[in-house]
C-alpha positions, 0 to 999 in steps of 0.5 A, spaced: 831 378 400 832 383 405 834 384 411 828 388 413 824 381 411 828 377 416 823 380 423 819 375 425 823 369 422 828 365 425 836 366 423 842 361 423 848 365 421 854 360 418 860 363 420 862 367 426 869 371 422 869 378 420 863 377 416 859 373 421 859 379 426 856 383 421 851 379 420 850 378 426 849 384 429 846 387 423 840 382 423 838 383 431 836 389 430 830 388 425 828 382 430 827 376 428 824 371 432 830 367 433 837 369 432 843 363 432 851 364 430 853 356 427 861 355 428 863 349 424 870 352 426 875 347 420 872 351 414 873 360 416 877 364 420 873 364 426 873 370 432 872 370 439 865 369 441 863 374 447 858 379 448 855 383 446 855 378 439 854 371 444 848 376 447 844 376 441 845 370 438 848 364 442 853 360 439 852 353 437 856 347 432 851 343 430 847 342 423 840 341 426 841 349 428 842 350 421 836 346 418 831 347 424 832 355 422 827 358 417 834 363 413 841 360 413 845 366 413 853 364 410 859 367 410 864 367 404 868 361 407 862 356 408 864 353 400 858 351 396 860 344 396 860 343 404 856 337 405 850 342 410 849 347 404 848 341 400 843 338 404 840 344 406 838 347 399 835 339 398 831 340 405 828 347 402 832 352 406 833 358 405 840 361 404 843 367 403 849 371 405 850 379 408 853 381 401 847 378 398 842 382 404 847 389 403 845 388 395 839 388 396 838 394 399 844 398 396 845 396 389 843 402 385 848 405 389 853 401 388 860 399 383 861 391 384 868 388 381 870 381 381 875 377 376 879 371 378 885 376 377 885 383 378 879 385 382 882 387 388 886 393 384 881 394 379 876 396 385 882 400 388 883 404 382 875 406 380 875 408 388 881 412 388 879 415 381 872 417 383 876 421 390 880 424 385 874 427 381 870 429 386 865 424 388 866 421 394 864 413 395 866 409 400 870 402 399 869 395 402 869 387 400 872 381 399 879 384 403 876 391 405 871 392 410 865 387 411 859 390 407 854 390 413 859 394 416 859 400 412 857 407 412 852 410 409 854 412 402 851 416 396 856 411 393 860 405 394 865 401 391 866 393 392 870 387 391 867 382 391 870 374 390 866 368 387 864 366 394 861 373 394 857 373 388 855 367 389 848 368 393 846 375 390 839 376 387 841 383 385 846 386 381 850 392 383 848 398 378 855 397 375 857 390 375 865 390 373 868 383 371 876 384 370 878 376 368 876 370 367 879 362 368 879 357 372 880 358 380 877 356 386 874 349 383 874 345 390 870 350 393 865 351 387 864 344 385 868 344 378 870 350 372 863 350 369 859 351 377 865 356 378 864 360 372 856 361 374 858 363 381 862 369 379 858 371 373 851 371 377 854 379 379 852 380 372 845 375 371 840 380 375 839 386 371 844 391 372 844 398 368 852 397 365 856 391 365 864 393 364 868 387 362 876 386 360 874 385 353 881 382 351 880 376 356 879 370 351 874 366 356 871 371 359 869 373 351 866 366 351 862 365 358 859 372 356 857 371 350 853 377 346 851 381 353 851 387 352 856 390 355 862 395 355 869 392 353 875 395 354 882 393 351 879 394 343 880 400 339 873 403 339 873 403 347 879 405 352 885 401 350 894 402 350 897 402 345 904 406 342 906 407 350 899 411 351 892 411 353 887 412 349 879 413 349 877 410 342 883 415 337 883 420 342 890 420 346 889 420 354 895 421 358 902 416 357 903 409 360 908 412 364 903 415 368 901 408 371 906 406 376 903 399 376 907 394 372 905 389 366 900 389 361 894 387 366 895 392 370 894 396 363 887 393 362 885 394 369 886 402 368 881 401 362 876 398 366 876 403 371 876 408 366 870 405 363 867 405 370 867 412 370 864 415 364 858 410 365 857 414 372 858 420 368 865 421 371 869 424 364 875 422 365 878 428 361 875 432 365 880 432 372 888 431 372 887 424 371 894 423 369 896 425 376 891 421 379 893 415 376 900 417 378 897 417 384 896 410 386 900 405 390 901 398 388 896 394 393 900 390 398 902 383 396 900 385 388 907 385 385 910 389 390 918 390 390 922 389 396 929 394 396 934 390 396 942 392 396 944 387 392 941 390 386 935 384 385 929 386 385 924 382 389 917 382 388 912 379 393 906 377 389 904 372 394 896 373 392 897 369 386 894 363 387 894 360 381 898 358 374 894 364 370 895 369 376 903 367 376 903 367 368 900 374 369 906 376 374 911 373 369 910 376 363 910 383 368 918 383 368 919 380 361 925 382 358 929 381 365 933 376 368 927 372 373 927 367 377 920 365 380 919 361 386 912 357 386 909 352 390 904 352 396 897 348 399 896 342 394 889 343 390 890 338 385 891 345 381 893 343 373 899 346 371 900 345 363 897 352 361 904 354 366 908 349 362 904 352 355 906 359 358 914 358 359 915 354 353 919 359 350 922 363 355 928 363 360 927 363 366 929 359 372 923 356 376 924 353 385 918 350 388 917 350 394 913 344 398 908 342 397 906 343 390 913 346 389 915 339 386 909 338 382 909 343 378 916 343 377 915 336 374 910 339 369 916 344 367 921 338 365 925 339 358 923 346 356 929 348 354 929 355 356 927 354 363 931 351 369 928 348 375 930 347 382 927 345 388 929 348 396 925 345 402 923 352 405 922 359 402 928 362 406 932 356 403 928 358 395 931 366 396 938 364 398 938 360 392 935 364 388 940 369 389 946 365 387 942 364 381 939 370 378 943 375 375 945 382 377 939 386 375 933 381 374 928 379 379 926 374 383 918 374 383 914 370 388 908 368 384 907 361 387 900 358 384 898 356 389 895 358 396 898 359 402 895 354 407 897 349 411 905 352 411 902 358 413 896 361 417 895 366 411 897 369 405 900 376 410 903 370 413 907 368 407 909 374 405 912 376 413 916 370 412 918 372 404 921 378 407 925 375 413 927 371 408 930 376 404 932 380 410 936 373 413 940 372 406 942 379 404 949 379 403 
């Protein structure tokens, strides 16, 4: 469905965020017959609901003006598993969503990058990558700017989340999966519906797919799809301090500002993105461009302190394999990680798994900071505290660490309910270091 398809017909736009605004305002000028916003404000982020928005589609609240309409328009927020979209599909609506209506018409021109870990700096690299060697494209999705908000290109590069993937009907023409496991479930309905909703980016016949090939379980959903898979020796991999391109030696992995072996894989994938579009990765001073790259705010981001800690703020990993991830960026070193945050009913045995032998301290912090410090009991290297609040976490964790490590805020799990959002909880995590510096 395009947007094109919508004149004549009427519209019910779910969600009135950033998302919903676009939708709103890009739908109105191909003149459906009638045009709604439906703000079910407990479920997404909503903005104010002035004119010119309020203008061309009247705000309602209420499900007979989503199932009276002819096309449902969600936004990422509304979950798949939300009462009205189940009752809805049974009805026979029709549900789409701005990035499925944007593919339509965008996806021969478009790199498409998702992954349960890795997304956001994969899609980051290929865009910044594709500048460096001369081909401009612009950069939008999950966290960017909203698809139905972006400028005309030649090229684009997305990130786009599982709730994104979700409702599309087209590929992109490179379609880029960086990690697999599992993550969202409450919001897909269970590990196998959510496996589905992100890997619908590669169902509808895109020209390239480029996947993490050493991901065990993204190997297994896709199966024998054709596919470029990056991490074996016969494509773009690391080995002996360096990049390779098959046996050709690329540029040393000192060239790579970003810490830990994910990271690594996810310079692969960018890489093989750009030879699929014709970009030799040769053929420019990759190396400098790579140097080039800044850390992604909230990513394993260190914070200077004088005591000669390294903090890092990692408040985007929301879940045990993004914490384990960050873990094993900074082995070697003395690590204390903090964990904890919204309750999910996440299982943290493969966190247990991951840290049967390592040493390593380990606060939580509310609410499922006590949880999941319970399922680390009686491994032999790993300590465990518990601290009320993330201040009191980073105070403690300072008497703790010794001189020369990191203290890692990782905390598997997601930032709602104490904080307003993951920013918010990386603002507090860095007044907290600033309140407890000696």
């Amino acid at each position: 469905m395009r947007l094109a398809d919508l004149r004549g017909r009427s519209v019910a736009v779910w969600g009135t965020g950033r998302e919903g605004r676009a939708a709103v305002l890009a739908i109105a000028r191909h003149e459906p017959s009638s045009l709604v916003a439906v703000d079910d404000s407990g479920n997404f982020l909503s903005l104010p609901w002035e004119p010119p928005l309020s203008e061309l589609a009247p705000l309602r609240g209420d499900f007979d003006s989503l199932a009276s309409a002819d096309v449902v328009v969600r936004s990422p927020g509304v979950a798949q598993t939300h009462p009205w979209v189940v009752e809805l599909r049974a009805r026979g609506v029709s549900i789409t969503s701005g990035t499925a209506l944007w593919m339509a018409e965008h996806a021969e021109r478009t790199v498409g990058v998702t992954g349960s870990k890795g997304k956001s700096t994969t899609s980051s690299l290929i865009s910044h990558l594709l500048t460096a060697a001369g081909r401009p494209n612009v950069y939008g999705g999950n966290i960017g700017v909203a698809v139905l908000d972006l400028p005309e290109s030649d090229l684009y590069v997305l990130e786009l989340s599982s709730y994104q993937c979700s409702d599309l009907t087209d590929s992109p023409r490179v379609a880029v999966v960086t990690s697999l496991f599992p993550e969202h479930l409450d919001a897909h309905g269970g590990e196998r519906e959510y496996y589905r909703d992100k890997l619908n980016l590669i169902a509808h016949d895109p020209e390239t797919v480029v996947v993490n090939g050493l991901d065990e379980r993204l190997t297994v959903e896709i199966g024998s799809q054709a596919a470029i898979r990056v991490g074996l020796s016969d494509s773009f991999h690391v080995r002996d301090g360096a990049f390779y391109r098959k046996d050709e030696r690329l540029f040393d992995r000192s060239a790579l500002p970003l810490v830990g072996k994910h990271n690594e894989r996810n310079l692969c994938v960018a890489l093989a993105v750009l030879e699929s579009l014709g970009v030799d990765p040769r053929g420019f001073d990759v190396a400098a461009a790579v140097g080039s790259f800044s850390a992604l705010p909230h990513r394993l981001a260190e914070i200077e302190d004088p005591s000669g800690l390294t903090f890092v703020d990692d408040t985007l990993a929301t879940s045990p394999y993004a914490s384990m991830h960050a873990i094993d960026a900074y082995e070697g070193r003395p690590l204390t990680v903090i964990v904890g945050g919204a309750d999910r009913g996440l299982d943290y045995t493969p966190l247990r798994d991951h840290l049967a032998a390592r040493e390593i301290t380990v606060i939580g912090v509310p609410d499922s900071g006590p949880r999941i410090v319970e399922a680390l009991k009686g491994l032999p290297g790993v300590r465990t505290e518990l601290a009320e609040d993330l201040e009191a976490a980073v105070r403690l964790a300072r008497s703790l660490t010794p001189s020369g490590g990191a203290v890692l805020l990782s905390p598997a799990a997601p930032s709602y309910g104490r904080f307003r959002n993951f920013e918010h909880r990386s603002e507090a995590f860095a007044a907290a270091i600033k309140a407890t510096s000696p």
